[in-house]
KEDOVO-496867 format. One line per field, with one value per atom (N, C-alpha, C, CB): x, y, z; atom name; residue in one letter. Coordinates in Angstrom, 2 decimals. Glycine has a CB too. Layout:
BEGIN
px	X; ...
py	Y; ...
pz	Z; ...
atom	CA; ...
res	a; ...
//
This chain:
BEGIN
px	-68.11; -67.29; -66.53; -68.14; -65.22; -63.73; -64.16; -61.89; -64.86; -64.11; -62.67; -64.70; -61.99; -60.79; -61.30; -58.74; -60.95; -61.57; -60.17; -63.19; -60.16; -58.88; -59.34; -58.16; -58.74; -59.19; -59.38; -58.04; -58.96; -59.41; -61.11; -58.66; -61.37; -62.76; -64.00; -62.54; -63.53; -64.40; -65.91; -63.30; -66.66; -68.08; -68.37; -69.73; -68.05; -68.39; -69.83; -68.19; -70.09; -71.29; -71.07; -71.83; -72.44; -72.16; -71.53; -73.34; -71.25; -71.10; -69.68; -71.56; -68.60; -67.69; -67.00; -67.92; -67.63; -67.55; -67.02; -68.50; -68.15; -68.40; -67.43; -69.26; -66.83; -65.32; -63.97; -65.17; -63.99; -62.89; -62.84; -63.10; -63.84; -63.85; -64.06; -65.42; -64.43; -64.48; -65.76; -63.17; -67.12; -67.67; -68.78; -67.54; -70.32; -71.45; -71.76; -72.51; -73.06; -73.56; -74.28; -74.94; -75.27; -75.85; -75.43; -75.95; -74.50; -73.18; -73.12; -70.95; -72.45; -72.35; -73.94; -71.14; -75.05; -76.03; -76.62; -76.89; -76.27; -77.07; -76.10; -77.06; -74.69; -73.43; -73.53; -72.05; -74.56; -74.76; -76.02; -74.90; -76.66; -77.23; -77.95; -77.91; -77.96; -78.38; -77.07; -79.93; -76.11; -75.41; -73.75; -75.57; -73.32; -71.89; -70.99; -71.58; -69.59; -69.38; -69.75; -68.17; -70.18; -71.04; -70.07; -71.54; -70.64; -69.54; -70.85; -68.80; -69.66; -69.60; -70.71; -67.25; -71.93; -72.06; -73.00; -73.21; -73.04; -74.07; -75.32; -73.09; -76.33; -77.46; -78.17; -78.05; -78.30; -78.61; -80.30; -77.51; -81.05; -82.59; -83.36; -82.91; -84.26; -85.20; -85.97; -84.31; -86.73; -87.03; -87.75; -87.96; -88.84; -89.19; -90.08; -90.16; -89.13; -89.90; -88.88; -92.31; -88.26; -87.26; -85.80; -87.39; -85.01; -83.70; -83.15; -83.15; -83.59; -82.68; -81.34; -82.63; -80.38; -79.00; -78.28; -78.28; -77.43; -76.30; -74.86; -76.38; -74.38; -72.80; -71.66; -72.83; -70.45; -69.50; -68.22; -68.96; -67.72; -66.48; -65.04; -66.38; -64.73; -62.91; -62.26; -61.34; -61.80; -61.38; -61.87; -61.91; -63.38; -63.92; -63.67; -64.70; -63.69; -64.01; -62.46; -64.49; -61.03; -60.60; -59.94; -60.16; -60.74; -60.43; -60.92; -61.21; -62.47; -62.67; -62.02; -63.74; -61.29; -60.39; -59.40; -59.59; -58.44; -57.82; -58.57; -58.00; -59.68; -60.43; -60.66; -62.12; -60.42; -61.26; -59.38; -62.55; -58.59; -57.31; -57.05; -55.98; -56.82; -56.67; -57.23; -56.74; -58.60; -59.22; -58.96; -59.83; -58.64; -57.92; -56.92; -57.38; -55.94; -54.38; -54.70; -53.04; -55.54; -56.06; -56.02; -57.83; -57.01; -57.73; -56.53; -58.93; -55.77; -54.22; -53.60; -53.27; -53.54; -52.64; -53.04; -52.44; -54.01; -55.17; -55.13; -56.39
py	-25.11; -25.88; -26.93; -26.53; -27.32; -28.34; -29.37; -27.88; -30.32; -32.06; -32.05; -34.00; -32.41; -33.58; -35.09; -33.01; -35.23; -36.91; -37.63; -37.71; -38.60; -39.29; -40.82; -39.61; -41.00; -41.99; -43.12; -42.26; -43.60; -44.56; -44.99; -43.98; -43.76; -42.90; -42.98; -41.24; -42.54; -42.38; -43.62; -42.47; -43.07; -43.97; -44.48; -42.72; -45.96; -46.75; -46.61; -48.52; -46.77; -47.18; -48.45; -46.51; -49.49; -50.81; -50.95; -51.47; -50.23; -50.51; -50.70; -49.35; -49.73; -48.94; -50.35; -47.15; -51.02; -51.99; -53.47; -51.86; -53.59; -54.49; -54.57; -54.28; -53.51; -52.91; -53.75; -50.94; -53.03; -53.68; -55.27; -53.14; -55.59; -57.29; -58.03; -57.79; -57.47; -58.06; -59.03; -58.59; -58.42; -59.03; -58.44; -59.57; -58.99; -58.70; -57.75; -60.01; -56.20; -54.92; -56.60; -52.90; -57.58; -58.35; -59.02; -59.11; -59.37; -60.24; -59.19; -60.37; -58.04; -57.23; -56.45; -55.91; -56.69; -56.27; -57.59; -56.22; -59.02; -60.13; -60.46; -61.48; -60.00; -60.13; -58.97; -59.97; -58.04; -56.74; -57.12; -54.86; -58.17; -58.40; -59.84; -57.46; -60.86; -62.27; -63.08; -62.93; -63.03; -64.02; -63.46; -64.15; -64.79; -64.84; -65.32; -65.31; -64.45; -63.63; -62.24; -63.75; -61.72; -60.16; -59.12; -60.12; -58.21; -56.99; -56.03; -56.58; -55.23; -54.38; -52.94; -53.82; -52.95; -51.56; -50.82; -52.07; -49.95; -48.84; -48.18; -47.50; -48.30; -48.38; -46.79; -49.69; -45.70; -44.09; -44.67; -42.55; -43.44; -43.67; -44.86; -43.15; -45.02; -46.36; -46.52; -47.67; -47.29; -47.53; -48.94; -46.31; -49.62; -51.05; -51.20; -51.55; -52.05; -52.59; -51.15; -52.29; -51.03; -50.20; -50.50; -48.17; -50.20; -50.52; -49.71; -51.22; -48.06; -47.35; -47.21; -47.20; -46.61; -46.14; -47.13; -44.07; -47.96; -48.93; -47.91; -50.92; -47.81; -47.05; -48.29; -45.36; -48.23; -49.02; -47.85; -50.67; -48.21; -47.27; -47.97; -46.77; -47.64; -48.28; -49.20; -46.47; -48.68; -48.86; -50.64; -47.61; -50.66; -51.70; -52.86; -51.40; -52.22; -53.29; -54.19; -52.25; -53.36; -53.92; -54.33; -53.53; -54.11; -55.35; -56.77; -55.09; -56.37; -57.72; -58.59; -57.81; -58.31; -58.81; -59.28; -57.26; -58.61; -58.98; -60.59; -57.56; -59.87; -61.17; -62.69; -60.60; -62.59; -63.19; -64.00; -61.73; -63.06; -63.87; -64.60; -63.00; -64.35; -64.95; -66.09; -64.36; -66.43; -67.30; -68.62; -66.78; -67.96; -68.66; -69.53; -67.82; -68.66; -69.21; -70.07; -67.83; -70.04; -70.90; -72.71; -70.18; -72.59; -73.26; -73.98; -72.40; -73.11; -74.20; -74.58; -74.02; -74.54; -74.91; -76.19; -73.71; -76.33; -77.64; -78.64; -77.72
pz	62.08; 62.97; 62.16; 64.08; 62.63; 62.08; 62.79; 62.54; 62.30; 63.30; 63.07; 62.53; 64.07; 63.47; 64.33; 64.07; 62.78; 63.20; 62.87; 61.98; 63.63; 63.49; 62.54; 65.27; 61.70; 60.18; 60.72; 58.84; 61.43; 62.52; 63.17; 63.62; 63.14; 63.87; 63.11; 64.00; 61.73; 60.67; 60.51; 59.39; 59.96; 60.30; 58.57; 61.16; 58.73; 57.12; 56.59; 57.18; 55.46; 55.03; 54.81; 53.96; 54.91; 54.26; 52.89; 54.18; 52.23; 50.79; 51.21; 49.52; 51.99; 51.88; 52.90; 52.34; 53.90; 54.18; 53.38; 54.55; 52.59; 51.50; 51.02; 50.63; 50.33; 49.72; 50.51; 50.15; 51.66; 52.57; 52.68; 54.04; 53.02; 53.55; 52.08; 54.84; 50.67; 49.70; 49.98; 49.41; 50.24; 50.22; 49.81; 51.02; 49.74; 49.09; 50.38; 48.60; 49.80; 51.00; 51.42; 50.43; 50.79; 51.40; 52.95; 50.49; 52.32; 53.73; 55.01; 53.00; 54.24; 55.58; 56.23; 55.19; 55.64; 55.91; 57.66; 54.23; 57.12; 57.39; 58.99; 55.89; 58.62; 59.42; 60.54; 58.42; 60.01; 61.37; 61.91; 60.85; 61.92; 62.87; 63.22; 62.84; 62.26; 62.79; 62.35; 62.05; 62.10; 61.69; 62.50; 59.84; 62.78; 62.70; 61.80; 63.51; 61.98; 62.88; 62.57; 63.21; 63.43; 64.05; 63.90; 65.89; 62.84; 62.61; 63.25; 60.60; 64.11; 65.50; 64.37; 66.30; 65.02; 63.57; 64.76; 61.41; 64.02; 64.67; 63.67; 65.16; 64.33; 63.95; 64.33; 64.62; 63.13; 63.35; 62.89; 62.02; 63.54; 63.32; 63.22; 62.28; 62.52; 62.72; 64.05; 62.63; 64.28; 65.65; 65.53; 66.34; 66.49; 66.33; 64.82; 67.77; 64.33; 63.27; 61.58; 63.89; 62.41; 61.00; 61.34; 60.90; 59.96; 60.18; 60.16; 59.60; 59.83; 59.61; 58.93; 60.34; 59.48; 58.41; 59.44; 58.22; 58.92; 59.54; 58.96; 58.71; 60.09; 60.11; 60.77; 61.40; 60.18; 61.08; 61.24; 60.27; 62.55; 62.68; 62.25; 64.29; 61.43; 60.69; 62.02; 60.28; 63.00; 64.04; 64.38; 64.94; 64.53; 64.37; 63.64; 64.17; 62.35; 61.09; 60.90; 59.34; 61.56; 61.27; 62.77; 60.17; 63.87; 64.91; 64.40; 66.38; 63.42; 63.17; 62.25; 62.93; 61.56; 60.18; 61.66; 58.56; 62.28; 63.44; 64.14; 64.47; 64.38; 65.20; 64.31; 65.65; 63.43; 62.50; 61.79; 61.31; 61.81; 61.35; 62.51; 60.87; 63.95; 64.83; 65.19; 65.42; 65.18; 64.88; 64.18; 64.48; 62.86; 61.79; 62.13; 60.96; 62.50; 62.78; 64.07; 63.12; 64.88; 65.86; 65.01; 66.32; 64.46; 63.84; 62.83; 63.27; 62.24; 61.93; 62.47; 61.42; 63.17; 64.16; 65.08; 64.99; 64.77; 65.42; 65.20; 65.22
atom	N; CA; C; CB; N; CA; C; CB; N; CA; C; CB; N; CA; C; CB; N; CA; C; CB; N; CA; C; CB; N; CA; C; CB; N; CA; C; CB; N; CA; C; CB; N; CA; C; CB; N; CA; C; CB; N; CA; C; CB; N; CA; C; CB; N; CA; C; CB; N; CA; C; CB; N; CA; C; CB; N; CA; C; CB; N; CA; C; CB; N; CA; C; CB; N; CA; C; CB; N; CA; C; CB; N; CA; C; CB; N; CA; C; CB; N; CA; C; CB; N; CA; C; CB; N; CA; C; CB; N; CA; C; CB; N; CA; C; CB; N; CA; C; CB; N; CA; C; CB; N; CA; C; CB; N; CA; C; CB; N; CA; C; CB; N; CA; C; CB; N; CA; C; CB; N; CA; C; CB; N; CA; C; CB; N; CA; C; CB; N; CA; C; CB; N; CA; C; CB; N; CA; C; CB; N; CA; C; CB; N; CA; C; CB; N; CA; C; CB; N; CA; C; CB; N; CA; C; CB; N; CA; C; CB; N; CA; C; CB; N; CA; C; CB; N; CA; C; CB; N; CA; C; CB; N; CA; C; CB; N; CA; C; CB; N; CA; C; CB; N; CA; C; CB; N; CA; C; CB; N; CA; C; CB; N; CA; C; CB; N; CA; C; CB; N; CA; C; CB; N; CA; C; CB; N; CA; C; CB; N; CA; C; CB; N; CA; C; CB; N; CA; C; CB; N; CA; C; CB; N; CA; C; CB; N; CA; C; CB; N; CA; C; CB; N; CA; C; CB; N; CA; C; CB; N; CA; C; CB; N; CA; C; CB; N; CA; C; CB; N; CA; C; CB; N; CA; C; CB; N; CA; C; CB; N; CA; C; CB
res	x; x; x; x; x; x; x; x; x; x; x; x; x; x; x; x; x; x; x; x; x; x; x; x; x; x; x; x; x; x; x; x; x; x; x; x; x; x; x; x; x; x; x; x; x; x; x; x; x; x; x; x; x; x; x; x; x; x; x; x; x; x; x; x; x; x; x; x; x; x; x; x; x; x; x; x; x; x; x; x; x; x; x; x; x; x; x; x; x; x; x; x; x; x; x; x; x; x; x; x; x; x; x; x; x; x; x; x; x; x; x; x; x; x; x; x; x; x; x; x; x; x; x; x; x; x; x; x; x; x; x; x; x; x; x; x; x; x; x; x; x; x; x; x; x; x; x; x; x; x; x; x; x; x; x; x; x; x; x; x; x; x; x; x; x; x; x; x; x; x; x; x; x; x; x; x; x; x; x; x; x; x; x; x; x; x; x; x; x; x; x; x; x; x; x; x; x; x; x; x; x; x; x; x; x; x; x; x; x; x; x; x; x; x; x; x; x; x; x; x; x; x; x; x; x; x; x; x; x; x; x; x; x; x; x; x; x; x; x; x; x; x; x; x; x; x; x; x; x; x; x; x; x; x; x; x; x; x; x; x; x; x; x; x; x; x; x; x; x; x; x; x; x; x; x; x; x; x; x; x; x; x; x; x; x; x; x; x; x; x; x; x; x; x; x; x; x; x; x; x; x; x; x; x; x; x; x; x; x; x; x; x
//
């Protein structure tokens, strides 16, 4: 079987993450789930008391760069 996946769609690894936002897998590890601001991720296997595989969808990562400039320009403007 063909996915078409639209690049948009596609599912990050933290590293691949890390990459984009220029930041430490640490950051984006700590940022998917106790800290703000909260990148949107999805969490495959694990169950209570495991972390399993952390995935982010593109689509996401860069509403949050969006969310996160907006913010910004808020905040100059102040």
């Amino acid at each position: 079987m063909e996915w078409k996946v639209d690049a948009s769609d596609v599912l990050l690894t933290p590293d691949q993450v890390a990459d984009r936002l220029n930041v430490s897998v640490d950051w984006v590890r700590d940022h998917s789930s106790r800290k703000n601001p909260r990148l949107p991720v999805i969490r495959l296997g694990g169950g209570p008391g495991r972390k399993g595989l952390l995935r982010y969808r593109a689509k996401e990562i860069e509403k949050f760069i969006a969310g996160l400039e907006r913010m910004s320009a808020g905040r100059a403007l102040q």
